[in-house]
N, C-alpha and C positions, 0 to 999 in steps of 0.2 A: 531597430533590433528585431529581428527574426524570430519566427517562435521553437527554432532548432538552438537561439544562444542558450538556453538555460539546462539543456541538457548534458550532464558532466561526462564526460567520458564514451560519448556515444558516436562516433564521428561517422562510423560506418556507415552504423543503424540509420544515423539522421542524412545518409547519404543518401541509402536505398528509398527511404520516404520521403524524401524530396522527389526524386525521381518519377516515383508512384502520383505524386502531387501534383507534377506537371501534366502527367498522362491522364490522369485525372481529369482537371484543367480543361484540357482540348476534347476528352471526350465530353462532356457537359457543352465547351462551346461549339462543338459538332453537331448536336442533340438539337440544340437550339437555335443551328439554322439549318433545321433541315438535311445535315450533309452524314454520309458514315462515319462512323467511328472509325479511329486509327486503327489499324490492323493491328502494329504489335502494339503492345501497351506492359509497362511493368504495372499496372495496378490490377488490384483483383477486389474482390468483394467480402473477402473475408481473414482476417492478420491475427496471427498468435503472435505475443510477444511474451516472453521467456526471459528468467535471468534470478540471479539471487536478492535476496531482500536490500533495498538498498540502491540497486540500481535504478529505481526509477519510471519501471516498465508501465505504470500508469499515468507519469508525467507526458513519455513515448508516446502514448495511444491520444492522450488530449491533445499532445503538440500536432499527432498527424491529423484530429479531427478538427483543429485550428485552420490548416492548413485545405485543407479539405471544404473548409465553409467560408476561406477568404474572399474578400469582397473588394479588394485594391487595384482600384484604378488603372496603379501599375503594372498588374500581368495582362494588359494590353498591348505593353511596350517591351515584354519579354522578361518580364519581373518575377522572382519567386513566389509560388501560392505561400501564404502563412509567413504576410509582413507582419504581424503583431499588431500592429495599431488600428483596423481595420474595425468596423462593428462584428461579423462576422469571427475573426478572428478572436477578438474580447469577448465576447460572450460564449464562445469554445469553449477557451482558455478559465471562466468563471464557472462554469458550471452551469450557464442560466438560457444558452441557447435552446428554441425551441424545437430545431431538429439532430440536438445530440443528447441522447438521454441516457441517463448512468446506472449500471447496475450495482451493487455491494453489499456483501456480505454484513447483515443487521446483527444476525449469532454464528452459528456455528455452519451451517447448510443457507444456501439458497433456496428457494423453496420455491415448488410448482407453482402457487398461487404469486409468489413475488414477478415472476416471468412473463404470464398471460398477459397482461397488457402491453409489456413491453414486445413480444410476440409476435402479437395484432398490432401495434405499433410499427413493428419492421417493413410487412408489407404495404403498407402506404406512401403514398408520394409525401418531398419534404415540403412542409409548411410552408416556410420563408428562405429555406438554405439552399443548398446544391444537394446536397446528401442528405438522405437520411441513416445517421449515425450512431450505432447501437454500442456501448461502450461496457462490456464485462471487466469489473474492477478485479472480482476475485475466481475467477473461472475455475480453479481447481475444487473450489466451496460448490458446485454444485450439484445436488443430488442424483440418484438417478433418472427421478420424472423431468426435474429440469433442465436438465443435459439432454433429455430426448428431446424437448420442445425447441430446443434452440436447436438441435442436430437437424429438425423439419427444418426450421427457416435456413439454416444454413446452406442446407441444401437444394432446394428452388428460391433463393431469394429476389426480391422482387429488383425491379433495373436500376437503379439509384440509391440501393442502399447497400450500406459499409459493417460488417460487424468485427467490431478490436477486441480481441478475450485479453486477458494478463492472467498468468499464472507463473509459479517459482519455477515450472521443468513441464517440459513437452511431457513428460510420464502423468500429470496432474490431470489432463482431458484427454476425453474418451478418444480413441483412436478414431474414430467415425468422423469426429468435429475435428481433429488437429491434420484428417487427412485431409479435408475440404478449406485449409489452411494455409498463406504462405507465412514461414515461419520467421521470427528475426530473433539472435540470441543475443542480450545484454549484457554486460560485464560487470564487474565493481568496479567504478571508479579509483583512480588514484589516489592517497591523501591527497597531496598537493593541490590536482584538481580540483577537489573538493574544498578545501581551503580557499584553492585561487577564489573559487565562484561565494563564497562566504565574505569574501573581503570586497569582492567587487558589486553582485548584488544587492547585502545585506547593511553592509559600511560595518564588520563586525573587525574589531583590532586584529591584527594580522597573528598574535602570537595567540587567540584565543580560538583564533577559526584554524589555528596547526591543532592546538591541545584537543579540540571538538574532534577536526575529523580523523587525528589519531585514534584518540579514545572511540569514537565507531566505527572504525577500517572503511572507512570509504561508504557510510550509508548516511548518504546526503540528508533524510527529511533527518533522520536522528541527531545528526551533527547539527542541523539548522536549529533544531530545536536543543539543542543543549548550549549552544552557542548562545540561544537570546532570551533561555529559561530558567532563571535561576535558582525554581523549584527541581526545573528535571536536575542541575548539578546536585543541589540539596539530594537528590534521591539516591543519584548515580553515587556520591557521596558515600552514601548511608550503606550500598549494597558491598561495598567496596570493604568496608570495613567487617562484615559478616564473616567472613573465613576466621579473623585472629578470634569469634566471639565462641565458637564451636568446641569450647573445653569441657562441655557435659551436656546430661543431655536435656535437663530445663532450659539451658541457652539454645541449645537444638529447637527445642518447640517454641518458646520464646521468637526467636528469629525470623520460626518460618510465619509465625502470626503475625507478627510486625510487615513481612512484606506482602501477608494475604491481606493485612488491612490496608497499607499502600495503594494497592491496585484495586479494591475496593473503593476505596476513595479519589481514587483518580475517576472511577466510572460514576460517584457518586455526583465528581463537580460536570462533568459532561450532562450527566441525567439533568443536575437542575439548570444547565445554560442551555438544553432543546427540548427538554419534554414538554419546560410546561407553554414553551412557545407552538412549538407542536399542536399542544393539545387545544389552546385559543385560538390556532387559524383552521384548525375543523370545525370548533365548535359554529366560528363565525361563518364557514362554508358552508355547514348545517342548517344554518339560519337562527342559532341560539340568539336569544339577548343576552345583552352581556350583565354577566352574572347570572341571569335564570336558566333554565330547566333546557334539557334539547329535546327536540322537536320529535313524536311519536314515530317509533321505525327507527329512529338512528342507533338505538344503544349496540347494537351489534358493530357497527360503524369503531365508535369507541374502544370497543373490546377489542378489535382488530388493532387499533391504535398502542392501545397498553401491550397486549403482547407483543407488540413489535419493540415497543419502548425496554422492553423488559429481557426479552434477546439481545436489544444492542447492548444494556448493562453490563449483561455476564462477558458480552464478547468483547466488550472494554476492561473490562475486569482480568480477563486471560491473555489480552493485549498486554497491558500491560505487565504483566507478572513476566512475560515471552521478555520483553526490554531489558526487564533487572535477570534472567537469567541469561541472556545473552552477555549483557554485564560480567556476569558471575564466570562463563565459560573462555570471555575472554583474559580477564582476572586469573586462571589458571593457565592459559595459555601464553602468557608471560610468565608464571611462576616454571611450568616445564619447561622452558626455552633460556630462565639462567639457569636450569639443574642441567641444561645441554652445553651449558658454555656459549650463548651466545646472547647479544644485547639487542642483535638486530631487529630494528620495526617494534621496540618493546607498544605498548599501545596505552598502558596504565602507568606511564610513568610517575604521572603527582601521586599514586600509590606507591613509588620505587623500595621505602622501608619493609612496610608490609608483604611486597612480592620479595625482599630478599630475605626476610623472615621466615617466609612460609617455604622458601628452596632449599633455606638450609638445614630447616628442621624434618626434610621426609625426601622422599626420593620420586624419582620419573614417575617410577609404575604406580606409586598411589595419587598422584598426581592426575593420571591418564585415568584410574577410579572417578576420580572424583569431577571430570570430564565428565565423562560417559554416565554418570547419575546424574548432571545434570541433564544432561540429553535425556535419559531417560524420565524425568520429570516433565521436561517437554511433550514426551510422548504420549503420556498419560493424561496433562489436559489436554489434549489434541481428541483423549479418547471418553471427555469429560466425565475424569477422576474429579471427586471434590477438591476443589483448589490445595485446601487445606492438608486434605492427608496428604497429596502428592506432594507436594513443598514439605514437607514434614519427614516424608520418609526420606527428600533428598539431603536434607540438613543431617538427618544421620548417619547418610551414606557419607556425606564430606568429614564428618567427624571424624569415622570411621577410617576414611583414608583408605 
């Protein structure tokens, strides 16, 4: 198995990066006896990949840095780089290669100081790989010092190394970096496809992996995880039912507390399965004993540590509130679609009462309101409004209608 099979819906994209992978390939075994590089080559040095949430465009970037640090045998005999099974290929694909290194948004922004090693990182020769492989999870998160330090590397990069950005839309990095860029643009997947690959990879029963990846239109990690998490239905659940609860307005603030503390709590069980593992393999890098005091000079070490702990909280916390209002937009987005007269692609169907309750008590246009508040709720933590009031003010915009 390949490490292009798990990508759903991608046939193109995973075509043009094969392609790149072979060129790849012979330039490296060009390099290494001595002879020139191929003339033409589809590979380049540095790949934006683009597309809506859902699609996958950071599965895209690990599958091509898989491929990219294959080590099989068989592309001796004219075999595709990125068999999957390879050492090379496995530690891509895990995260634990030591020449692909990952960047991602911990809060809100990437930060200048998150960057600088990885930097100085880029232009060095790779360790143990073929490449050395710089992978931006969330390229559109970063700021403006940080987006200039990588716009330098980008731009004199050193011979053997790869930088993969991912962001939602080519509009998200700075034109400087997207121009020094070959672009690839990702799709949503099909239900179906999504499904198929739920039932094939996952072993998840065939009519649970429709209902998943109905209910998220084609966003596979969502679907994956609703499929095998019986808390996220619990949730997904929970949110589903909020439109019929909006009959005044202590259920208005009521509601929206309930799902500030949700996503609060989601970041809470995160915080305590890495922080405090985290925080024991510094101390023990530090040279702590275990359980005593650390060592003079380090507590700045620390600090830097909790802060960072402390950003990925809030930005699990806004993560996931983002889930249950996409929930919520889709939830009305079947409720306007029976007020249109039609059934097609409904997506919340185990909701079907409550969407024909809510169509026939109000009309399109408040409908398309109470859309566009939630959007507008989005926008706001995006501009981090307190979770609280934003959620608060959308609850009475839906009431409202």
């Amino acid at each position: 198995m390949t490490v292009w099979d798990d990508l759903v819906g991608q046939e193109k994209v995973s075509a043009a990066l094969d392609a790149a992978a072979r060129d790849a390939d012979a330039f490296v075994t060009a390099a290494a006896a001595n002879q020139p590089p191929p003339e033409a080559s589809k590979m380049t040095h540095a790949w934006l990949f683009t597309g809506p949430p859902g699609a996958g465009r950071n599965q895209v970037a690990r599958a091509f840095a898989a491929a990219l640090q294959c080590v099989s045998p068989d592309r001796a005999l004219g075999g595709t780089p990125g068999c999957g099974f390879c050492d090379g290929c496995h530690t891509a694909l895990l995260g634990t290669h030591a020449d692909v290194t990952t960047v991602a948004a911990v809060g809100s922004e990437i930060l200048v100081k998150d960057m600088r090693d990885t930097v100085r990182k880029s232009f060095t020769a790779p360790a143990t790989g073929r490449w050395q492989i710089i992978l931006v999870e969330d390229a559109e998160r970063l700021n403006e010092k940080s987006a200039n330090a990588v716009l330098k590397a980008v731009e004199e990069p050193a011979p053997r190394t790869v930088w993969l950005l991912c962001a939602p839309s080519v509009e998200d990095v700075l034109p400087t970096i997207r121009s020094r860029c070959r672009h690839l643009t990702l799709r949503t997947p099909a239900v179906d496809a999504v499904a198929d690959m739920l039932v094939r990879r996952d072993g998840i029963d065939p009519e649970v992996a429709v209902a998943a990846a109905r209910a998220t239109q084609g966003h596979v990690d969502r679907a994956r995880r609703l499929a095998t998490d019986p808390a996220a239905r619990q949730r997904r659940a929970a949110v589903l039912k909020l439109p019929l609860r909006l009959d005044e307005v202590g259920a208005c603030l009521r509601a929206a507390q309930e799902l500030v503390d949700a996503a609060a709590e989601d970041a809470k069980q995160l915080a305590e399965e890495m922080d405090g593992k985290e925080t024991e393999e510094l101390k023990a890098a530090l040279g702590a004993p275990q359980g005593g005091r650390l060592p003079r000079g380090t507590a700045g070490v620390m600090k830097d540590l909790e802060e960072m702990q402390k950003r990925r909280r809030t930005r699990t916390q806004r993560d996931s509130l983002d889930v249950a209002l996409g929930d919520l937009t889709a939830f009305y987005r079947d409720v306007l679609a029976l007020q249109l007269g039609t059934r097609v692609a409904i997506a919340n169907a185990d909701a079907g009462d409550a969407l024909e309750r809510l169509a026939r008590a109000g009309a399109p246009e408040s409908t398309l309101r109470r859309i566009e508040a939630i959007a507008a709720c989005r926008e706001a933590l995006d501009r981090n409004v307190s979770p609280l009031l934003a959620v608060e003010a959308m609850t009475m915009a839906l009431r409202a209608g």
